[in-house]
N, C-alpha and C positions, 0 to 999 in steps of 0.2 A: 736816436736816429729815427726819422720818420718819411716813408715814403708816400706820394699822395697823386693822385690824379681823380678828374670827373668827365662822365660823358652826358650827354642829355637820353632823356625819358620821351621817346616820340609816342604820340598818338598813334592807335594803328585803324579806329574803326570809320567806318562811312559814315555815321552818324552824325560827324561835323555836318557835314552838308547839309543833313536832315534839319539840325539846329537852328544852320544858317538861314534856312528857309524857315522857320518857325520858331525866332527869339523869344517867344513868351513860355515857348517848351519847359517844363519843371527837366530840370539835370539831374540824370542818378547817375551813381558809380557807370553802369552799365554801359555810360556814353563815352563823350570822348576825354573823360580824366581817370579810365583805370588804367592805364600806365602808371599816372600819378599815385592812384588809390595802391596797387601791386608794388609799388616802388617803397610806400610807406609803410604797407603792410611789412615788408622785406624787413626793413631796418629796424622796426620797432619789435621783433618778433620775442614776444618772454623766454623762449629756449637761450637765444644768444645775447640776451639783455639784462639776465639776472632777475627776473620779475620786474620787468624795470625802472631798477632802481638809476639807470643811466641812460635814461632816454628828457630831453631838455629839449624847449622849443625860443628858438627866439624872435622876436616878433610875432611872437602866436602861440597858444596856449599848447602846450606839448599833446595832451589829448584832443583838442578839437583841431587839429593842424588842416587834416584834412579839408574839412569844409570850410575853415580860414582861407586858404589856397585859391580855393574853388570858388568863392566869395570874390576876391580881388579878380579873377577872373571874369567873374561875368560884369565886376564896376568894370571894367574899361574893353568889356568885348572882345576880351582875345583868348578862345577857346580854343584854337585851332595849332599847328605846330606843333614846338616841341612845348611836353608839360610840363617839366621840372630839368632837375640837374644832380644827378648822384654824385656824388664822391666817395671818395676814402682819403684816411689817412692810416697806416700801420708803421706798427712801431716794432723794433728787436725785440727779439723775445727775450723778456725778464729785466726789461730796462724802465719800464713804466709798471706802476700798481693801475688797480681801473679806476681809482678816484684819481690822480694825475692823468692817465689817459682822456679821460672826459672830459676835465678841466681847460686841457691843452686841444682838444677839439672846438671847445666851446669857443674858446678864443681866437683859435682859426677862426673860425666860419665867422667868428662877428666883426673881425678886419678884414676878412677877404667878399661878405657882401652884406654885412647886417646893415648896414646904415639906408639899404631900400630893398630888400627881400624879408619874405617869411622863408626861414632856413626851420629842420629839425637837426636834431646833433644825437649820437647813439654812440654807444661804446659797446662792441661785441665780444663777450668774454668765451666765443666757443670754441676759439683755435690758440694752439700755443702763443702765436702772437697777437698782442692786445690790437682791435682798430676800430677807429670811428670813421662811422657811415654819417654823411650829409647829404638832406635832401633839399634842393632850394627851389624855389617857385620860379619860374621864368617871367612872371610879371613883375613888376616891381610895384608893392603896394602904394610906392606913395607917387609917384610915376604915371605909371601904366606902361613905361616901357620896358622890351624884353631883354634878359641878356644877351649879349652877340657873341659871346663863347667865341673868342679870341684867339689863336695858338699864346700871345702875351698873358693871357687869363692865366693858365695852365705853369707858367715862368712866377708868376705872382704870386699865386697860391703856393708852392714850394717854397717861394722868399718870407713868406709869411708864416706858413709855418717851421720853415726851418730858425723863424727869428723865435716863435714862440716857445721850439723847444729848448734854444742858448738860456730864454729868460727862465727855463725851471728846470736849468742844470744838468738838461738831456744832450747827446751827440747828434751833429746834423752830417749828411755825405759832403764830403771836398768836394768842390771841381763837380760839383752832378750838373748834366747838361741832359736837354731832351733831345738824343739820339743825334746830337750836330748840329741840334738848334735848325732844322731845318723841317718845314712847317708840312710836310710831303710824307717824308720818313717819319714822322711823331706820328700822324697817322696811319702808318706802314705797322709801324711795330705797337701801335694798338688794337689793330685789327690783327694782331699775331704771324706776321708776314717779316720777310728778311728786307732788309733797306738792300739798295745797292752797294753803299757802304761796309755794311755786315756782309755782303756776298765776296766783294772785293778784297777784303782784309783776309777774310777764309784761302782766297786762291793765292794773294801775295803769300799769306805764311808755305802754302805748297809749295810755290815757286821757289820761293828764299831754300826751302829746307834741299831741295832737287838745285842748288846754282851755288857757283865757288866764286862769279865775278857779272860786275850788271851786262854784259854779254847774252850769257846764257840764262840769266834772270828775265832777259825781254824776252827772248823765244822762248821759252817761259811760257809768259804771260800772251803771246801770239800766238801759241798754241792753242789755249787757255780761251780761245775768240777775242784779245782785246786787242785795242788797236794803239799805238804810245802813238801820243800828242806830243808830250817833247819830254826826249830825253835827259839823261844826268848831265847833257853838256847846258842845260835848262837854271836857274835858279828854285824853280818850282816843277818838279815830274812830275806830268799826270798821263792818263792813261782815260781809255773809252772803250765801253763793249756794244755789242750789237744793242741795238733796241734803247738805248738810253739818248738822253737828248742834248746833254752836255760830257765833257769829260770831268774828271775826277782830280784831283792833285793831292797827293798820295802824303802830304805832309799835312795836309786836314783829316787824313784817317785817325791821326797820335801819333804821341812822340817815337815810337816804336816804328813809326813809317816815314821818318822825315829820311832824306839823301843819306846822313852820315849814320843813323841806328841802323837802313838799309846796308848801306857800307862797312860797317862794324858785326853785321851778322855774317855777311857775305865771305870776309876774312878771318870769321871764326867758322866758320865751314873748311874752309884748305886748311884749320890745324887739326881737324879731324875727319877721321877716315870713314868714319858711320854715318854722314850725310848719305838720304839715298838719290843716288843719280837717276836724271830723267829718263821716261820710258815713251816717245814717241807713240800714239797709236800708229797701228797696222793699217788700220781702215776707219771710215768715220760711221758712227753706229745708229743714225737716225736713218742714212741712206740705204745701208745696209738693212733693218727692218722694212722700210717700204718697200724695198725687194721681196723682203718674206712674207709680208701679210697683204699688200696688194697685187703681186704677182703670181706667188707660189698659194698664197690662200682665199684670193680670192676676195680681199675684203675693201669694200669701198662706200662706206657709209659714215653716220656719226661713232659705231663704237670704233674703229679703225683711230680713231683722233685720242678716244680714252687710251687705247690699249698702245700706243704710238709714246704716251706722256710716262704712262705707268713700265713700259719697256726700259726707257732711260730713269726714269726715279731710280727702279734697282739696279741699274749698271753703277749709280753714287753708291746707294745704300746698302748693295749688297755682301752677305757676309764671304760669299769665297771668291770676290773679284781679284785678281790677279794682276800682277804689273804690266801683261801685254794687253788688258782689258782695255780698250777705248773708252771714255769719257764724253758725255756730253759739253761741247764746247762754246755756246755762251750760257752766260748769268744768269741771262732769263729763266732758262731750263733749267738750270740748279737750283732755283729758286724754289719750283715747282716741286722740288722735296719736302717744303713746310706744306702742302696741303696732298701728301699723297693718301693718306688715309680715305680723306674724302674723296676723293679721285676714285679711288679702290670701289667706297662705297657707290659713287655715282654710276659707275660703271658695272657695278651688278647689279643696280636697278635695272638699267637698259638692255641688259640679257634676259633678266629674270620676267621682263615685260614685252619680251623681242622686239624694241623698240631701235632701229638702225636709220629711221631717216626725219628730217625735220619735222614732216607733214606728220608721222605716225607718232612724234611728240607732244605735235600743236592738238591733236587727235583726241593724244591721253589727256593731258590738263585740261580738256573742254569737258571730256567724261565724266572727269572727276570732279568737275565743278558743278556740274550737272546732279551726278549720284547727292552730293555737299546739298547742294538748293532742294533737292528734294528733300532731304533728312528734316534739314532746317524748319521746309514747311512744317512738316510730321509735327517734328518738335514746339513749334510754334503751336500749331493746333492744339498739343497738348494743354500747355500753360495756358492759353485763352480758356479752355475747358476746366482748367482748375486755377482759375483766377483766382474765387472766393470759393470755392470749396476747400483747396489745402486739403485734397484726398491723397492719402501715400501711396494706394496702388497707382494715382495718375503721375507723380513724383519718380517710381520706378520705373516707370512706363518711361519719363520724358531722359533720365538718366542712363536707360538703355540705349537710348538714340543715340545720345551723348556720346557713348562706347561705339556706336560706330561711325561717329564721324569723326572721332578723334585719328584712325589709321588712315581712313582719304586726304585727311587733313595734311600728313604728315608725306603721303604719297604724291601730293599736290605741290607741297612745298620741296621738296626734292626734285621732283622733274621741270621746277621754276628755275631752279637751281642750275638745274644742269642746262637748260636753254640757255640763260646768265653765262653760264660758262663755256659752250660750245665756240663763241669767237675769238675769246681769250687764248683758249688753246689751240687754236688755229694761231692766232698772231706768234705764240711761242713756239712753235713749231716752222711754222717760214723763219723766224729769225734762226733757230738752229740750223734749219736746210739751209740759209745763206752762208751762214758762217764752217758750214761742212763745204760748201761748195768751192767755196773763197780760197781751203784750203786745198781742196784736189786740181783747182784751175793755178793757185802757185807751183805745185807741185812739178805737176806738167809742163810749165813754164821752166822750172829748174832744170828739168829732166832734156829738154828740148835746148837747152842753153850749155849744157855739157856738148 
């Protein structure tokens, strides 16, 4: 059994530009292919290669790969974008030797794009399970043109490998789909993020486990912020929460969620008595906080919006939440659970730097960029000065520098970060304020109709 995915190797330096303006430039590593250079280095590394003995190139000479690459690159002028294309394949542990493993790589990668790439193949023996790394050039040697990395790419390459393992007697997964086959979510749950799908199955299992009949499975799930499209009296239920742009039909979650497995849980709930019944919040708990931090303390800036996300995180995640504990009520905000750490992190940068409003942000990353470009200078100055001398005091010299701009570096790219993220968490945050509101104006409406 082998599982497999690849992402592409972007370029990150300015130096394209530089190139583009000056084609008869000599290219080092330096420019715009260490992506590519870092990505090879990665794969080919003798710690996890055995001395390597399972490193193979095809279409190019397994040691000169690099400059092979780089070569196709400059015949047809396209240095710029992404540089290559990483893969994996890994396999169960203790189901493949590492001569099979490398074998069964090899053959991937030369049905899934040998016939116009320079690909490398690597089998890395330093983790219990055996896996080969693939690096593939995004030119296409005989071509020039690039791969389009397809979501169908990604469908192909598991078709092909999962053929390659039947042909030498390995197990492939049944039924493996990339996350519903829907091109949105594969990159949802690439980037480490919950699909709505994954969010929605989470709450139906709540719902179901809290409901005796589909009744009380929909307020339920209204509680829950979502809205039903059409009921069980429907051929297809589906359901829709804030912030999403279609509704769901809940018999494409699995079989586990179609009407009758629905049905068939529902009525093994009334033959036992340990189901736990639902617990209504008191009050709804986003609104409730902006009462306590914008009125009672005062706070009206960008960390208000961190400390507003990270409030409700631990109302999900925390360990002495109670059945009268109110819950954040749409998806979006539960979501916001898969990235609370960073959140955590983000938001002690902007204490630790009493940074509370946009301007004192755009502020720091100019500073820092500033501090950055001066170093650099330094730095530069150095190595022009020890061009051809190769003196080590000037070598320690320019590698001190190094040490401090590695921490502006990383202070830079944090508060990039949290700029990036400051709207996002505004948009999740009104969609929870609507769907808290939605519920106190039914309320009242009930309350008013007694």
């Amino acid at each position: 059994m082998a599982t497999t995915g690849f992402w592409p190797v972007k370029n990150r330096l300015k130096e394209v530009i530089d190139y583009a303006e000056n084609p008869d430039k000599t290219i080092d590593r330096k420019y715009v292919e260490k992506d590519l250079y870092d990505a090879l280095q990665y794969v080919s590394n003798d710690k996890k290669t055995d001395k390597k003995m399972y490193v193979s190139g095809i279409n190019c000479n397994a040691k000169r790969v690099y400059e092979r690459m780089t070569a196709t690159k400059k015949r047809f002028g396209k240095l710029g974008g992404n540089m290559a294309y990483h893969g994996y394949q890994s396999f169960q542990i203790g189901e493949v030797t590492p001569e099979d493993a490398h074998k069964i790589g090899l053959e991937t990668a030369k049905r899934m794009w040998g016939g116009d790439y320079e690909i490398v193949v690597t089998t890395h023996l330093n983790t219990d399970n055996l896996h080969n790394h693939f690096v593939v050039n995004s030119v296409s040697f005989k071509t020039g043109r690039k791969f389009e990395n397809h979501i169908s790419d990604h469908y192909r390459l598991r078709e092909i490998s999962d053929a390659v393992c039947l042909e030498y007697g390995k197990s492939v997964l049944k039924e493996s789909t990339f996350y519903g086959g829907e091109k949105k979510e594969y990159w949802l749950k690439k980037q480490g993020n919950l699909t709505h799908r994954e969010i929605l199955r989470g709450d139906i299992d709540t719902a179901l486990a809290q409901s005796t009949n589909f009744k009380a499975f929909e307020l339920r799930l209204k509680d829950m912020g979502y809205e039903i499209r059409r009921d069980e009296r429907f051929a297809h239920y589906s359901v829709k929460a804030p912030g999403w742009q279609r509704a769901i039909r809940l018999d494409r979650l699995g079989k586990e969620y179609t009407p009758q497995a629905i049905r068939e849980r529902l009525l093994d709930n009334q033959k036992h008595v340990g189901y736990v019944p639902f617990q209504k919040p008191k009050y709804t708990p986003l609104l409730s906080f902006e009462i306590e931090y914008r009125k009672m303390k005062r706070m009206d800036g960008i960390q208000i919006i961190f400390v507003l996300v990270i409030e409700l995180c631990r109302l999900i995640t925390g360990n002495n939440i109670t059945k009268d504990t109110p819950r954040p009520l749409s998806p979006a905000m539960r979501q916001e659970v898969v990235n609370l750490n960073k959140t955590l992190k983000e938001y002690k940068f902007l204490c630790e730097n009493h940074i509370d409003s946009p301007q004192e942000l755009i502020s720091f990353i100019e500073e820092k960029r500033g501090q950055i470009s001066a170093l650099e200078k330094e730095r530069q100055s150095i190595y022009n000065r020890n061009r051809h001398k190769k003196n080590r005091e000037l070598n320690a010299e320019a590698r001190a520098v190094s040490v401090k701009i590695k921490p502006l570096r990383e202070e830079l790219s944090l508060a990039k970060a949290v700029m990036e993220k400051i709207p996002k968490l505004k948009e999740v945050l009104e969609t929870e304020r609507q769907a808290e509101t939605a519920v106190l104006t039914k309320n009242k409406e009930r309350r008013h109709a007694r």
